[in-house]
C-alpha positions as CSV (number, residue, x, y, z in Angstrom):
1,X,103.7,119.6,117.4
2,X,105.4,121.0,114.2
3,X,104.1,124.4,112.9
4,X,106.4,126.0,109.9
5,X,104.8,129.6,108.8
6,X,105.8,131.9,105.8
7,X,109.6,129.8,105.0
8,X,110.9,131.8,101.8
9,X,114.8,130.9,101.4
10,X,117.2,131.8,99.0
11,X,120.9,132.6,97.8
12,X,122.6,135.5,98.2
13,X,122.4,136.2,94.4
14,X,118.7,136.3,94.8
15,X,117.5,132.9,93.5
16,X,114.6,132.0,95.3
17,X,114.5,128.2,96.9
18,X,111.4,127.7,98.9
19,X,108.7,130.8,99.3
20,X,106.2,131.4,101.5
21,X,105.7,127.9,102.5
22,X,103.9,126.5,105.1
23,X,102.2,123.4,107.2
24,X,101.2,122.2,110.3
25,X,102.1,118.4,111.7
26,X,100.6,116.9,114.9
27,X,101.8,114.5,117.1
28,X,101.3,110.3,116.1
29,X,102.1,111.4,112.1
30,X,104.0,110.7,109.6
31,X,104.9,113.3,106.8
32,X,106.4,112.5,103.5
33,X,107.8,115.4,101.2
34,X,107.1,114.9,97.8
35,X,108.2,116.6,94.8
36,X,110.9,116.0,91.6
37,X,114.7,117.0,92.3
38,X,115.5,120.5,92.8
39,X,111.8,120.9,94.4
40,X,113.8,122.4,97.9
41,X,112.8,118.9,99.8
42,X,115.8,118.7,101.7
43,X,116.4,122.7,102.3
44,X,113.1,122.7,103.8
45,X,114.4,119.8,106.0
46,X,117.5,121.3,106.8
47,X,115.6,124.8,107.3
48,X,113.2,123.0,109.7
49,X,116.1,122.1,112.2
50,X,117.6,125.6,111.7
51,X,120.8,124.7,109.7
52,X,119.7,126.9,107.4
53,X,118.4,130.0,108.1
54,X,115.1,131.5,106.2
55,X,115.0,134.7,104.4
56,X,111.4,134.6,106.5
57,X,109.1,132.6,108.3
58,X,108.9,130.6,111.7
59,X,109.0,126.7,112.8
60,X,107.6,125.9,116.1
61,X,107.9,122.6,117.8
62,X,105.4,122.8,120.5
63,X,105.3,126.6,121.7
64,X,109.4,127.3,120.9
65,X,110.6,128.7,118.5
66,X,113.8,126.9,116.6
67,X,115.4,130.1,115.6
68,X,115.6,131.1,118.9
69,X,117.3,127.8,120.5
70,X,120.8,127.0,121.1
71,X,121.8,123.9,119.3
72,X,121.5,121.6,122.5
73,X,117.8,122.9,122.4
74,X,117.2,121.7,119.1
75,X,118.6,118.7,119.8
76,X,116.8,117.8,122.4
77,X,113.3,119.1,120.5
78,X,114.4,117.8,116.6
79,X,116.1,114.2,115.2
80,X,117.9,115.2,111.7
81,X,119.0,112.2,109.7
82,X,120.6,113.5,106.3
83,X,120.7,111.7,103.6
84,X,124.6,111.0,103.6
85,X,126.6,110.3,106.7
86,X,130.3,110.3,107.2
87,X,131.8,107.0,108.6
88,X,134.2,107.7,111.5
89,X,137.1,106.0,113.3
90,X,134.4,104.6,116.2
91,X,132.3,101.7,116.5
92,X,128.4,101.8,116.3
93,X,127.5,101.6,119.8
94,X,129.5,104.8,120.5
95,X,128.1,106.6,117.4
96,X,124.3,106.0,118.7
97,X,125.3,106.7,122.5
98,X,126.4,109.9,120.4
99,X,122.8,110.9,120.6
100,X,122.6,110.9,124.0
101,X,124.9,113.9,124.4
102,X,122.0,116.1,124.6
103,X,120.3,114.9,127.6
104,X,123.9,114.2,129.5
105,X,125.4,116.0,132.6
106,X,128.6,114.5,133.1
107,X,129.2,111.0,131.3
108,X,126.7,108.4,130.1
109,X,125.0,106.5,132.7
110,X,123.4,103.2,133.0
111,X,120.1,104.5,131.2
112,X,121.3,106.1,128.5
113,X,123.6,102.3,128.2
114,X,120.7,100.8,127.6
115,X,118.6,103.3,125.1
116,X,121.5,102.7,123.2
117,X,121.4,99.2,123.3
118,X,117.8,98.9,122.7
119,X,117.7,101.3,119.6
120,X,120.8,98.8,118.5
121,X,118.3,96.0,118.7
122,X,115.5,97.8,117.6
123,X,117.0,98.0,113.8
124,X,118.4,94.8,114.0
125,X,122.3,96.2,114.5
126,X,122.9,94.2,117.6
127,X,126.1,92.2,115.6
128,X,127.3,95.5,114.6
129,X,127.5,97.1,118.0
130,X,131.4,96.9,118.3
131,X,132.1,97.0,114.7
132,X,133.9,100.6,113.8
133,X,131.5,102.3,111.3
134,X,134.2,102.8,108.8
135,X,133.7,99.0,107.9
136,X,130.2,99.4,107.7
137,X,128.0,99.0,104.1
138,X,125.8,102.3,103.2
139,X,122.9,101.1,104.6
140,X,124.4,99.9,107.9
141,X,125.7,102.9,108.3
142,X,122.1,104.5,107.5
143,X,120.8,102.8,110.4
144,X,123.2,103.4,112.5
145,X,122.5,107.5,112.0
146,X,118.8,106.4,112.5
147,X,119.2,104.7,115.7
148,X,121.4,107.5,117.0
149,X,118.1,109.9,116.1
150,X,116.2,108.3,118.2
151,X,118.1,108.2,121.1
152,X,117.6,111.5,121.0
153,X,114.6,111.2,122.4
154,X,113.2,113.8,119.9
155,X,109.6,115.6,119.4
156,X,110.2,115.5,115.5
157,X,112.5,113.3,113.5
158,X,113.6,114.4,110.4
159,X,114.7,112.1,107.9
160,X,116.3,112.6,104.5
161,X,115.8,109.9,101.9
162,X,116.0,107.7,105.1
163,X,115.7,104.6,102.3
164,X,117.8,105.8,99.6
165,X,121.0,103.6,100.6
166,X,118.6,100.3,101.8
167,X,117.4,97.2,100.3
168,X,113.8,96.4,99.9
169,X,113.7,94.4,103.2
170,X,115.8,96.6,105.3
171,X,113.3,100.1,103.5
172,X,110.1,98.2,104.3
173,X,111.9,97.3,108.0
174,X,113.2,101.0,108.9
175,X,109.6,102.3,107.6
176,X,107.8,100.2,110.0
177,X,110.4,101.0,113.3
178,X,109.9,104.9,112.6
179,X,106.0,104.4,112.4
180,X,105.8,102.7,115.2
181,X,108.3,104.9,117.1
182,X,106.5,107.9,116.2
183,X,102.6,106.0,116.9
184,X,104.6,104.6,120.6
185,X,105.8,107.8,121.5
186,X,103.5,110.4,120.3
187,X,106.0,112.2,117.8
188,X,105.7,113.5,114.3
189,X,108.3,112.7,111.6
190,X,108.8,114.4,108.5
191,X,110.3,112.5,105.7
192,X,111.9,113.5,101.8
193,X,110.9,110.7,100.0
194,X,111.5,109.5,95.8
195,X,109.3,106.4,96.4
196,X,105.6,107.1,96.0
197,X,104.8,104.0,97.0
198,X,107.0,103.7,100.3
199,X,105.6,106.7,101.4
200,X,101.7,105.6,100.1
201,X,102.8,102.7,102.5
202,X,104.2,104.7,105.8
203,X,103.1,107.7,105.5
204,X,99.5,109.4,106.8
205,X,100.0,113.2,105.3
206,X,102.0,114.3,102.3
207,X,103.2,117.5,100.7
208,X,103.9,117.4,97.6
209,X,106.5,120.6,96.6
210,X,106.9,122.1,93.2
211,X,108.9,124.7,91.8
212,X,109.7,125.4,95.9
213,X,106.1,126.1,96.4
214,X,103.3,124.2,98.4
215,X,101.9,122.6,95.2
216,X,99.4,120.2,97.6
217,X,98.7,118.8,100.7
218,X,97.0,116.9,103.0
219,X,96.5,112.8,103.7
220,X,98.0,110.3,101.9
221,X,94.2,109.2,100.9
222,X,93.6,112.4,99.0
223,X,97.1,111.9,96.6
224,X,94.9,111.4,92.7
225,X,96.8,110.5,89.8
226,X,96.0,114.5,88.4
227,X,98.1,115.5,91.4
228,X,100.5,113.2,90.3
229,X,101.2,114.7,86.2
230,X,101.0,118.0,87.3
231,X,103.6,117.5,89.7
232,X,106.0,115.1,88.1
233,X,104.6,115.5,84.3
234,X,104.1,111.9,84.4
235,X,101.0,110.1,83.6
236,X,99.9,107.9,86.2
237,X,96.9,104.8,87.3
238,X,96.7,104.9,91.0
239,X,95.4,101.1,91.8
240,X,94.9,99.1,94.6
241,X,96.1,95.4,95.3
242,X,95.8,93.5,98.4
243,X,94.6,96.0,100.9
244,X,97.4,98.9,99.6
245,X,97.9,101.6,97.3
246,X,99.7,101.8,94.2
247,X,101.2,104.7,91.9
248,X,102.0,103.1,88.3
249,X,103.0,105.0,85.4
250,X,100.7,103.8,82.5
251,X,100.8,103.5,78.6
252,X,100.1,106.6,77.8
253,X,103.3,107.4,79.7
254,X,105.2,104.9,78.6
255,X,104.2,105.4,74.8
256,X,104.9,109.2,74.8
257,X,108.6,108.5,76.1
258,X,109.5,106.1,73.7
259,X,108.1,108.4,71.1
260,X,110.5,111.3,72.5
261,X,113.6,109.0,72.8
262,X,116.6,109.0,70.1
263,X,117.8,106.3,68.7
264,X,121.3,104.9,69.7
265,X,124.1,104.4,67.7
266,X,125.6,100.9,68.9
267,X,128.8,99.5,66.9
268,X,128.1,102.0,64.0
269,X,124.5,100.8,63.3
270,X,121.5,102.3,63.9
């Protein structure tokens, strides 16, 4: 489904971002893109749907090439959710029905009506559909952005810290609609996730980036808590309660940083 070959990117003063990365992603899977901040998880999402171009390297979705396609071609191939979305004069139905542009002729029709409508209900939004997205809360407005993605009707969503403005009901919620999107329709999505345990969760494959290099990969199952310190520099347990698995920074963690911390001057004392 998604094949990305040999991606180096950088800035024009030379800096490198990402280099030589790579991975393959099939249909029915879920990907989550690990890695501390300034790894290059989001350029390598916005690379994937071509909004940045690579120094080198390919992505294929299927058999096309996505540095070849007009942007109504990757629109119609690739979903890109970023991780902060303007909030426009219009009202939420019209922002998702936004997503349908893609696939239109002339004007929206009586199908595309109701993909809208059952995306809408799909994240729970129904209330909001004629509220102007302006008067929205962040995470309203997150779903929103993910409901016009999958109108879409894409091969591969792409999804920037699709969590990072949600509460733990509506994360958990949003999680679950995109697995069972991509398991019901027999696409791939690639995530950047913070939360190792969301993505332990939701997830079925994982690539953890370091220093903008493929530091590992593969299933979720084959994450260890070495992987872990190496890439974070935080010692981990990896456990496992009621039928799930858990990342937990343990003593050894916790004792070294309090060993490293200053002390704080409050009201003169120390």
């Amino acid at each position: 489904m998604l094949k990305v070959r040999d991606i180096s990117v950088g800035y024009k003063n030379g800096q490198i971002v990402l280099s030589d990365l790579g991975f393959e992603l099939g249909q029915g899977h879920m990907l989550a893109i690990l890695g501390p901040n300034g790894a290059g998880k989001t350029t390598l999402l916005r690379c994937i749907n071509a909004m940045i171009r690579p120094w080198a390297g390919v992505v294929h979705v299927g058999d096309a090439d996505v540095f070849r396609m007009s942007a109504g071609e990757i629109a119609r191939h690739l979903g890109y959710v970023a991780q902060r979305n303007e909030a426009g004069r219009m009202t939420a139905f019209d922002a998702v029905l936004l997503g349908r542009k893609p696939h239109l002729r002339w004007k929206a029709g009586e199908e595309d009506m109701a993909k809208v409508a059952g995306a809408l209900q799909q994240l729970g939004l129904e209330d909001f559909a004629l509220r102007h997205i302006d008067e929205l809360s962040g995470g309203e407005l997150q779903k929103v952005c993910i409901a016009r993605a999958l109108v879409q009707e894409p091969k591969v969503l792409l999804l920037d810290e699709p969590t990072s403005s949600l509460d733990l009901k509506n994360q958990l919620d949003i999680l679950d609609t995109i697995g069972r999107v991509v398991k019901e329709h027999q696409i791939a999505a690639v995530m950047t996730m913070h939360d190792l345990n969301l993505a332990l969760r939701f997830a079925d494959r994982f690539l953890f980036l370091k220093e903008g290099r493929v530091f590992a990969s593969g299933r979720l199952d084959q994450i260890d808590a070495d992987m872990v310190a190496a890439v974070y520099g935080v010692s981990v347990d990896i456990l496992r309660h009621d039928g799930q698995t858990l990342i937990v920074p343990n003593q050894r963690c916790i004792a070294a940083k309090k060993q490293r911390q200053p002390k704080i001057a409050v009201g003169g004392y120390l």
